[in-house]
C-alpha positions as CSV (number, residue, x, y, z in Angstrom):
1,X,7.7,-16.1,-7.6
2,X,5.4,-12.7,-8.3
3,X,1.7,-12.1,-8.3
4,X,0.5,-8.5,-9.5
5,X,-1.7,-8.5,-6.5
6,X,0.7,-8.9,-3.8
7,X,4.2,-8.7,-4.9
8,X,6.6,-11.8,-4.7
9,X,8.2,-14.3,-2.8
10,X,12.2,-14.9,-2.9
11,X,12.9,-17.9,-1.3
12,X,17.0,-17.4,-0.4
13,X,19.4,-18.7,2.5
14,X,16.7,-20.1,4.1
15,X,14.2,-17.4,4.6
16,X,11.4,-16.2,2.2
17,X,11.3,-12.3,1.6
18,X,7.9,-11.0,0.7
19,X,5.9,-7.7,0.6
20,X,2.1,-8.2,2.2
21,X,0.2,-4.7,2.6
22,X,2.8,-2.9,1.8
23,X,5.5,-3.8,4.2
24,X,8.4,-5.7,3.6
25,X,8.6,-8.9,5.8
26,X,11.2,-11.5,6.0
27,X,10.9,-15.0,7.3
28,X,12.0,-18.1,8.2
29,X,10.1,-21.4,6.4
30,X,9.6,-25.1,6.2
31,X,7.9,-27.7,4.2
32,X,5.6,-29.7,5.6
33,X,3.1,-32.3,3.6
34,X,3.0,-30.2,0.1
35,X,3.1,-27.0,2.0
36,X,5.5,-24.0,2.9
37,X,4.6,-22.6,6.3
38,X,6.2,-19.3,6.5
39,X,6.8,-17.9,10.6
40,X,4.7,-16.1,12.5
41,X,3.9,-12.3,12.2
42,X,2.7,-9.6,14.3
43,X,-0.1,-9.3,11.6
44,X,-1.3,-12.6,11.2
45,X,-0.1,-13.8,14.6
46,X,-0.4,-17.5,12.8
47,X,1.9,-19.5,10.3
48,X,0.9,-18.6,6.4
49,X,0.7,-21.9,4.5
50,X,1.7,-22.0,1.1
51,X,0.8,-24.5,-1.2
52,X,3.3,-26.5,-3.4
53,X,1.3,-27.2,-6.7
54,X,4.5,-28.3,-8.5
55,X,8.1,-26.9,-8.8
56,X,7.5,-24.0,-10.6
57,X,4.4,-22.6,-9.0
58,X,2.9,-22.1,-5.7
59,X,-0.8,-21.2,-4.3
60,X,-1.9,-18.8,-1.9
61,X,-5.7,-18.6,-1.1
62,X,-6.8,-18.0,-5.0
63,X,-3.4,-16.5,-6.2
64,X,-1.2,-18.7,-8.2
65,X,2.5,-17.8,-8.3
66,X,4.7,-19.1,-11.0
67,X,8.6,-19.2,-10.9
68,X,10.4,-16.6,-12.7
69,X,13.9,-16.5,-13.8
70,X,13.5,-12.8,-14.1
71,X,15.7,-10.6,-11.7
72,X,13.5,-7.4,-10.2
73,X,15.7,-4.5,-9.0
């Protein structure tokens, strides 16, 4: 799932890999109630809900992020 803004999330053997200003992060996730918490961080130092609009597409603050079946290398 990819937004221009921020970059994507790959959700994969149960972690989600992301880029957030400009650093790489990898972490661990559940779903709770419509939303993916992702761990922790030493930025955030709080959980980073993600909400669950339908299978294909996900919401974070304003930004909507929509499945792709496109590989990025």
């Amino acid at each position: 799932m990819a937004c221009e803004m921020i970059g994507q999330f790959e959700f994969k053997g149960g972690k989600c890999y992301f880029s957030m200003m400009g650093l790489e992060r990898r972490e661990g996730y559940e779903i709770d109630n419509g939303v993916i918490y992702l761990g922790s961080n030493e930025l955030t130092n709080s959980e980073i809900g993600l909400k669950i609009i339908d299978k294909n597409t996900i919401e974070y603050f304003d930004w909507i992020f929509k499945k792709s079946s496109e590989t990025i290398r």
